[in-house]
Every structure is written in structure tokens, then in C-alpha cells.
N, C-alpha and C positions, 0 to 999 in steps of 0.2 A: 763683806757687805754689812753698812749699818743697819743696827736692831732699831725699829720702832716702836715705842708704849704709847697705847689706843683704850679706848674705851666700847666694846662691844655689848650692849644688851645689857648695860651694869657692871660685865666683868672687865677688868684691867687684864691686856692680853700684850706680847709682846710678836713682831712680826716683823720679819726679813723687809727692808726695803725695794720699792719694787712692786713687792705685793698688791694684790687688788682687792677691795671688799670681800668680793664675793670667797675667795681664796682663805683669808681671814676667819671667814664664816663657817668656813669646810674643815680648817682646820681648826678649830674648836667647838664642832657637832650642832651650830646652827644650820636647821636647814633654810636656804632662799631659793625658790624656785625659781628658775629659767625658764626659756622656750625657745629662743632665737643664740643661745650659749650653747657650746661644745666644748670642753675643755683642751681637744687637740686641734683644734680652730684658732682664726686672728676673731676674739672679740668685735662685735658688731654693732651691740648697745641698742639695736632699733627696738625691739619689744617693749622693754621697760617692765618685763614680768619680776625684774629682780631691782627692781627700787629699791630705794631705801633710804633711812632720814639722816641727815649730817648734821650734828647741830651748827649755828651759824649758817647754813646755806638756805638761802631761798628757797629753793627745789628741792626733789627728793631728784636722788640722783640714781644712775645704774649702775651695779657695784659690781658688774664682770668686767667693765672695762675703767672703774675709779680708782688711782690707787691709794693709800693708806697714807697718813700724813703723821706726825709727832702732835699726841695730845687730841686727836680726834675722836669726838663721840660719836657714833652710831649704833643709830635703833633700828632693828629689823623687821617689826612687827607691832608697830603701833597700827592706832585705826586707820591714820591719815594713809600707812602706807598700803593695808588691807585692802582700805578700799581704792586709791588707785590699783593695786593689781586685778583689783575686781573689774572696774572700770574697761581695763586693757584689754580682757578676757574677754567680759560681753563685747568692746567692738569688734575683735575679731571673728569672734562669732558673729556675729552683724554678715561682716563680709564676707566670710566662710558661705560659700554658698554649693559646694556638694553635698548630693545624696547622701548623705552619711545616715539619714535613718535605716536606709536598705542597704550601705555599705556592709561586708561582711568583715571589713578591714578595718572599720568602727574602731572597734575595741581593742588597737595597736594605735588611735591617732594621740599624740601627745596633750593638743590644745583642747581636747574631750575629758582627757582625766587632768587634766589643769582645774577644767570648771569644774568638774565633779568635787578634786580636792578644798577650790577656794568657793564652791557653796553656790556657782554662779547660776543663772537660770536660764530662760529663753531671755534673749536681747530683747528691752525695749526700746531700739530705735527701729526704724523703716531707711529703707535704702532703695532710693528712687530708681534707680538703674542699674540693679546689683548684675557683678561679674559673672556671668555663664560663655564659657569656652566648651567647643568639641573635643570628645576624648580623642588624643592621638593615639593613634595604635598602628603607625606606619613602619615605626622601627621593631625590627625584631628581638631589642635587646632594652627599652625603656620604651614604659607606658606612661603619657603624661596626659594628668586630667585637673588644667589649673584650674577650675572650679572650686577645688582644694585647696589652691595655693594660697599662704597666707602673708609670702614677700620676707621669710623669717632669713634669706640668701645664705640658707645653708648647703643646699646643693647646689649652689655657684663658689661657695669658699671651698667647699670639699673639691670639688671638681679643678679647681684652682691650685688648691693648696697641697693636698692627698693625691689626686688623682694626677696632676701636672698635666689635664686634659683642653684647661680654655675653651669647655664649650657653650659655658651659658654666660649673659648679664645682664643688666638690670636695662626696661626702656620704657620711656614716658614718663608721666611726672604725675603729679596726685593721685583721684582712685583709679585711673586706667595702668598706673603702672605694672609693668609684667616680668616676669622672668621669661628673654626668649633666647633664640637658637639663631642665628645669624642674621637676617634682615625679619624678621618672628615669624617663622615657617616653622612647621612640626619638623620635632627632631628624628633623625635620619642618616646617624654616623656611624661609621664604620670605627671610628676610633672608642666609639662606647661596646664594642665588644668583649665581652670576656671580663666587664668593670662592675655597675652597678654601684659605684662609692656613693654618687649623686642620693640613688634608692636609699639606702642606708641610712643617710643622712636625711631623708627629708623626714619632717615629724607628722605630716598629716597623709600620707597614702598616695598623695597629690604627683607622686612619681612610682613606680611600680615593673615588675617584672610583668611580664606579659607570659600569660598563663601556659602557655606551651614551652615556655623558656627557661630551662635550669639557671643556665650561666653561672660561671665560678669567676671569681673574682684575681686578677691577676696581683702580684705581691709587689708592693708599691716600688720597687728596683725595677722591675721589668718593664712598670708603667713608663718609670724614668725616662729611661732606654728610649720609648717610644713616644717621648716627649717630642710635638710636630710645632709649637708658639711659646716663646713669650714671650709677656707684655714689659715694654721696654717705655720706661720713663718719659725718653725722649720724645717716643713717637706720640707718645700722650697729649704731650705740652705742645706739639703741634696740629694734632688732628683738629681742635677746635676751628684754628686760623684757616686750616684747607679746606674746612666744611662752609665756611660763613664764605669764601672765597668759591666755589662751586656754587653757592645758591646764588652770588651777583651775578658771575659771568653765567649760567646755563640755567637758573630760574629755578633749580630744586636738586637736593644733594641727593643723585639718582641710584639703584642699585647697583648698578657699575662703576659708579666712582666709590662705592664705598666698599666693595669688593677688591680692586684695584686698592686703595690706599691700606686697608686692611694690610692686603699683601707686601705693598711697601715701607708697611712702617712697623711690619713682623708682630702686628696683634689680631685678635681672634674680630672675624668679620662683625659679630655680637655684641662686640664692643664697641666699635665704630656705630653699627644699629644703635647702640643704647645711648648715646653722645648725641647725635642726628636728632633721634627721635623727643630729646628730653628738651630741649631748647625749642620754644616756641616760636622761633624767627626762621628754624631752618625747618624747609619741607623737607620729605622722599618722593609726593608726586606735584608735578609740575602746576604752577600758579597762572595766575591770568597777568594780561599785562600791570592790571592795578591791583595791589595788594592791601584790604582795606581790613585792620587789626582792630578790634575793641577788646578792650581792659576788663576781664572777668571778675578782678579783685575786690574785696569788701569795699572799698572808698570810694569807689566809680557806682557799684552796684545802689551805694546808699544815695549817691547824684542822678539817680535814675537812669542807668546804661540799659534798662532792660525799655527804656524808650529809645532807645537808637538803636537796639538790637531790630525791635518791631519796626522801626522806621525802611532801616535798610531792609530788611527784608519785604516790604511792600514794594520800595522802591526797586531794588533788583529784581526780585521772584526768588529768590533762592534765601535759604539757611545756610549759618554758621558752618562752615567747613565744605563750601558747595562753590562754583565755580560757574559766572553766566554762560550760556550756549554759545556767545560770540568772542569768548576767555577775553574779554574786556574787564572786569573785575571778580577777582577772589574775595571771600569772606572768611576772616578768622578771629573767633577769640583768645585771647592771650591773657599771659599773666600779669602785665604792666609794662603804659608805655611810658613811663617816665614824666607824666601830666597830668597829677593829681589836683596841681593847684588849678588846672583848668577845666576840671573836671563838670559834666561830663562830658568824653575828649574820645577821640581815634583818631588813625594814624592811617593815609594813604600814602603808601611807600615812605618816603622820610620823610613827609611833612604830617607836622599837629597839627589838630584841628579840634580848639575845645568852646567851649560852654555852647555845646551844639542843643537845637532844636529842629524839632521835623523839618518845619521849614530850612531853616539851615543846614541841614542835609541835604536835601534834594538840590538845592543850590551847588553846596559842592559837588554833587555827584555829576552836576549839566558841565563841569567846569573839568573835568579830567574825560568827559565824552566827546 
């Protein structure tokens, strides 16, 4: 393997190809801290606790997953990069929304002695609708309380990758997104017996042994052994097409069909959830005959979408995400429909309809009644 010469922190350093920053880093006694890294893990890079500056690059970039190039400079610890890891810390805490002052599990959370270490304080921002979930406590072998959870998908890679278990993944898209357990139902598997790798792995408490419950951990052969899924490419590159295909022909991709293809295309039902759930064009509960989509995004918002939001909602009686008593029309926002230059615009099933005003709403809405 070719050798590389870099430039780390002023010293000239030489490093195997391949290599990644952060690796570089370790191996000549800089420390970078991580949050969302494991080193027997696939790199995931979403944190960005482990920045760092390139010269030449725009950005600061993430150095568990960059790898090392011939002649590259990098600085590890300038302001610029301080304070984005500062920055990253207080939003997480922002969203961090468990008891952790009466947690007694406190003083094991990762993202606690992160701030402690990088000097961070209470967050100054506010979070208008911060994430509070019920502690599950149904299974007798993992206790999950994502009020904790801060989306670092470390116990979905561990569980994935260590454990060959398939039982969590990612669903939904901005701040609702969640780590869940088949269509997101509290977890309740018999195949998390005797494991715990998930617990292990998580760095804020946000997954836990349930207090009457020793449990030893079986040794990763045996897990093998008892490997029930995997995720297979194929089935991947097709799930999208069946899912947008179920919501034409049947009005919404229902727990059954996603249970069913799961099963047919031999990946974990949690993933099909997370696919389903992340695309704003596909339901899991059933729509009205009219399906009426406005544009959430900055460029509609600044065309005054929150006057067609109020509009339609006069007009129907119902909010965003709500369906009339006579399932004549649904109401949803989304991420963009593709009509900015007509902005502002929505979308009743495939037809646009932009540089709308009150009035011209109501018009259209007499016109699909």
C-alpha cells in the first residue's frame, strides 16, 4: 500500500493509504473527539463532533469518514473548528430532551462530558416542539426512552453490523425523524434476547437494560448462527417503485403491504417503515379522495405559503395532516413540489396551482367539489 506525506497540526506525518483523518490523528496522539464514531463501526460522519479544517476546502470537514490525500494540510483545533464543535454540542443538547437532571445514568451519557469537555453551557436556542416519547418498557430485554435519543445510529449500525440482528432504522425526515422498530411500535423481540449490543452502543442511556434484567451477551458466532434477515441490494432498489405503486393503486402504503414486501424482498419490516415514512408523497394511513400538498420550504414560505396554509384551512375546517369528515380532501405539507417559479403554489393530486390567493383558492377548491 502506498505511503502518504500530510501535514497534521504543523507536523509532516506519513500515513498508509486509505487512511482516514481521524486515524492519522490517533495515530500520532492528537486527540479529536467524536460522538456519532466507533471505531468497529462503518463510519457515519452525521455529527460532525470531529471536524476539522483542510486547507483548500470550503468546509470543514469530518475526519472519521475523510480520507488522507498526498500534501494535505489539516488543522485540528483552530477557533473556526472549536467553535463549530461547540455549536454541534449545544444543538444537540437543544434536542436532547430527557430527564437527565434526575437521570442517575447522567454521568455514563457521552454528549454530557462532550459539553463538559468543550466548555459548552445550557443551549441558547428554544425548540418549539421539542421531542418527548413514552419510556418503552415492554420488552424484557431493552428499555427505550428516545427522549434521549440523539439519531448518532449507533445502535442501528451495531445491531446491523455486530449484532447481524436488523432490528432498528431510521423514519421520517427533519426534526421528527426517529429511530424505530418495525412500522414504530415499541420494541418487543425475542431476537434481542440474551444481546444488548444495541445498549452498549448507545452513548446517551436512551436504550438500557431494564432493571430486573441481567442479560449476558451472546458471542458474536452464535449471534451469526442466529441471523433471521438481510438486507439485500436488490430488494432495496426496488422497494421505492412498490411503495409509490401501492399508494396509486390503494391510496396509502398500508401496514400490510409493508409487512408483506418486507417479507418478500427478505429485509427488516423497519426498513420498509423508514423508506415509507421518509418520502413525503407516500402515506401509511389512508388519504381522501383529493390530495391537497403545500410546499413547507424556505422559497414558498418567503411567497407567503402560511396564506394558503390559513386559507385552506378556513376553507376546509381542518389542519395540516387532517382529512374532511366526508374524505373529500386531505391536507399535507411537504417538502417541494417542484413550483417555485410559481410560487406561491400547491399541488391537488398532479395538478399545480400557483401564484394563488384566497380568493383563488376557494375557486379551486369549488372546482374539484
Amino acid at each position: 500500500m502506498t505511503d502518504v506525506r500530510l501535514v497534521i497540526d504543523g507536523t509532516e506525518v506519513v500515513a498508509a493509504e486509505g487512511t482516514t483523518i481521524l486515524e492519522v490523528a490517533e495515530q500520532n496522539g492528537i486527540h479529536v473527539p467524536t460522538l456519532c464514531y466507533k471505531p468497529d463501526l462503518t463510519p457515519h460522519g452525521g455529527c460532525r463532533i470531529c471536524a476539522v479544517e483542510v486547507e483548500g476546502s470550503p468546509r470543514l470537514v469530518a475526519s472519521c469518514h475523510t480520507l488522507v490525500n498526498k500534501g494535505m494540510i489539516i488543522r485540528t483545533n483552530t477557533r473556526k473548528v472549536r467553535a463549530a464543535r461547540s455549536a454541534m454540542v449545544e444543538l444537540l443538547l437543544t434536542g436532547h430532551t430527557g430527564s437527565c437532571v434526575t437521570d442517575v445514568d447522567a454521568k455514563h451519557c457521552e454528549l454530557h462530558k462532550l459539553a463538559a469537555d468543550l466548555e459548552v453551557g445550557l443551549p441558547r436556542f428554544q425548540v418549539r416542539n421539542p421531542r418527548h416519547y413514552l419510556v418503552e418498557d415492554v420488552s424484557p430485554y431493552v428499555r427505550r426512552d428516545m427522549s434521549k435519543c440523539i439519531l448518532c445510529h449507533r445502535c442501528i449500525r451495531a445491531c446491523n453490523e455486530v449484532a447481524k440482528k436488523f432490528v432498528y432504522s431510521m423514519a421520517y425526515r427533519g426534526f421528527p425523524s426517529k429511530v424505530v422498530v418495525d412500522c414504530d411500535v415499541p420494541i418487543n423481540k425475542e431476537v434481542c434476547r440474551d444481546c444488548g449490543i444495541c445498549i452498549d452502543y448507545c452513548p446517551t442511556s436512551a436504550l438500557s437494560r431494564p432493571k430486573n434484567v441481567g442479560g449476558e451477551k451472546k458471542a458474536e458466532g452464535d449471534m451469526a448462527k442466529n441471523q433471521q434477515q438481510t438486507i439485500q441490494a436488490k430488494g432495496q432498489e426496488n422497494l421505492l417503485t412498490m411503495a409509490e405503486d401501492a399508494q396509486q393503486k390503494f391510496g396509502c402504503v398500508s401496514e400490510k403491504f409493508i409487512f408483506e414486501t418486507a417479507q418478500a424482498l427478505n429485509i427488516p419490516v423497519s426498513e420498509v417503515y423508514g423508506v415509507v415514512s421518509f418520502y413525503s408523497f407516500l402515506s401509511v394511513k389512508p388519504l381522501g379522495k383529493n390530495v391537497i400538498r403545500i410546499c413547507k420550504s424556505i422559497p414558498c414560505y418567503l411567497k407567503n405559503s402560511q396564506m394558503m396554509i390559513e386559507s385552506l384551512k378556513k376553507e376546509l375546517g381542518i389542519a395540516p395532516g387532517e382529512t374532511t369528515a366526508d374524505r373529500r380532501f386531505s391536507f399535507q405539507l411537504t417538502n417541494c413540489i417542484g413550483a417555485c417559479d410559481k410560487s406561491p403554489a400547491m399541488l391537488v393530486n398532479d395538478d399545480v396551482h400557483g401564484h394563488l390567493t384566497p380568493e383563488k383558492i376557494s375557486e379551486i377548491l369549488r372546482s374539484y367539489k
